[in-house]
N, C-alpha and C positions, 0 to 999 in steps of 0.2 A: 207409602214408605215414610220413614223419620228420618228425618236428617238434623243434621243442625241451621239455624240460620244465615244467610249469605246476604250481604249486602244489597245486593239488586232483588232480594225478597220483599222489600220496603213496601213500596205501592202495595202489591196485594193484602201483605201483613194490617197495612191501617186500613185499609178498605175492608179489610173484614170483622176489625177493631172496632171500628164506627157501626158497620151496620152491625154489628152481633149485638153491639151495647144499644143502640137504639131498639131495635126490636125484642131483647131480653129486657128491657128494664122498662115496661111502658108509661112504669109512675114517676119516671123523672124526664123534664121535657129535653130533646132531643136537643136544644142548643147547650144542655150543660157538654155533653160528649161534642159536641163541637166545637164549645169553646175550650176544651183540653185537649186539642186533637195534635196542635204543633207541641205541646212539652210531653203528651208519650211520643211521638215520632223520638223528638231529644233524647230521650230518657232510653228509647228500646235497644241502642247499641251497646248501654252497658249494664243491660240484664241479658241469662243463659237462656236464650230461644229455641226451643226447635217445633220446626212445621211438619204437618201432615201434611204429604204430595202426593199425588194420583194423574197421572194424565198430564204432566206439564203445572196442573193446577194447586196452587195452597190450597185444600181445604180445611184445615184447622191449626192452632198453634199455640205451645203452652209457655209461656215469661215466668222465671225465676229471679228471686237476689237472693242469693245461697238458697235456705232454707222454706222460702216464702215463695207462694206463686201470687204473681201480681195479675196472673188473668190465666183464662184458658178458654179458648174460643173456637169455636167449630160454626164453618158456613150454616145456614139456616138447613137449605134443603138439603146436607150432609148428617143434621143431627137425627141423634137414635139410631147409629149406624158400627158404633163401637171406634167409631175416631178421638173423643172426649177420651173414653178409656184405655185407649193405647196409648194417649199421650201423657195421662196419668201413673200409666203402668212404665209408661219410659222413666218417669223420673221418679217413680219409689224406687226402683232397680239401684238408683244412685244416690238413696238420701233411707233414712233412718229414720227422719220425723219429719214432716210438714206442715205450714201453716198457711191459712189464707185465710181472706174476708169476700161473704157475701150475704147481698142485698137479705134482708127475712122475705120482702116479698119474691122476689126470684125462686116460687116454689121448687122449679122445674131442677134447679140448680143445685138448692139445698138437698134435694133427696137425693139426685145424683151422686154427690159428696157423702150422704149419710150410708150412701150403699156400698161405695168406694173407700168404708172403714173409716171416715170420716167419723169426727164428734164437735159437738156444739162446745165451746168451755168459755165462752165470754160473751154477751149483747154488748153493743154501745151502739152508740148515736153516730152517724159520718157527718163533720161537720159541714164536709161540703153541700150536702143532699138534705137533711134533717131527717134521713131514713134510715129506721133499723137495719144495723147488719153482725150478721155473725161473726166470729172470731173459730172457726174450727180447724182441730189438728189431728194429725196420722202420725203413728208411729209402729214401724216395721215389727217391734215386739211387745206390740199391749195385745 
């Protein structure tokens, strides 16, 4: 089920923030994600959340600011299971065009997006990381 985010979601939400990002991204060392771990906690109250729930359990969840997804994450042993895409499919329902950024190496991630009507329209450099990442966008009528 989708819902929207609720406050006491917290813990689980960056628990699954940390490990999604450490285990998706295994070319950047895992202390950068930890040491960013208190300013998204900060930061997650005033983006549009909503979780994938099953069984009492989060297991996935997609961060907007309006138009832009700042993440979308699904537990490890949940993925390839159509929760990435319902939570995708939740927020084109609501929006017309979208953008986001991710890693070039994060194959798994970028064809996901590329299959999900996604396009590439910018490279740049993250200057946090020094690693490639894409700039790709959706729009409800291209």
């Amino acid at each position: 089920m989708i819902r929207e985010f609720k406050e006491n979601d917290m813990h689980s939400v960056m628990k699954l923030w940390l490990e999604t990002n450490i285990a998706a991204h295994n070319f950047i060392h895992e202390d950068y994600w930890k040491s960013n771990y208190d300013n998204v906690k900060q930061m997650l109250p005033e983006a549009t959340i909503f979780v994938y729930e099953e069984n009492d359990s989060i297991q996935g969840f997609i961060g907007l600011s309006q138009n832009y997804i700042a993440g979308l994450f699904v537990e490890t042993i949940c993925q390839s299971k159509g929760i990435g895409k319902a939570l995708l499919n939740h927020i084109k329902e609501r929006h017309t065009e979208l953008l986001l950024q991710v890693y070039k190496k994060n194959n798994r991630a970028v064809n996901f997006y590329l299959r999900e009507g996604f396009a590439i329209i910018h490279e740049q450099i993250d200057k946090n990381t020094n690693e490639i990442e894409y700039i790709m966008k959706w729009c409800k009528y291209e």
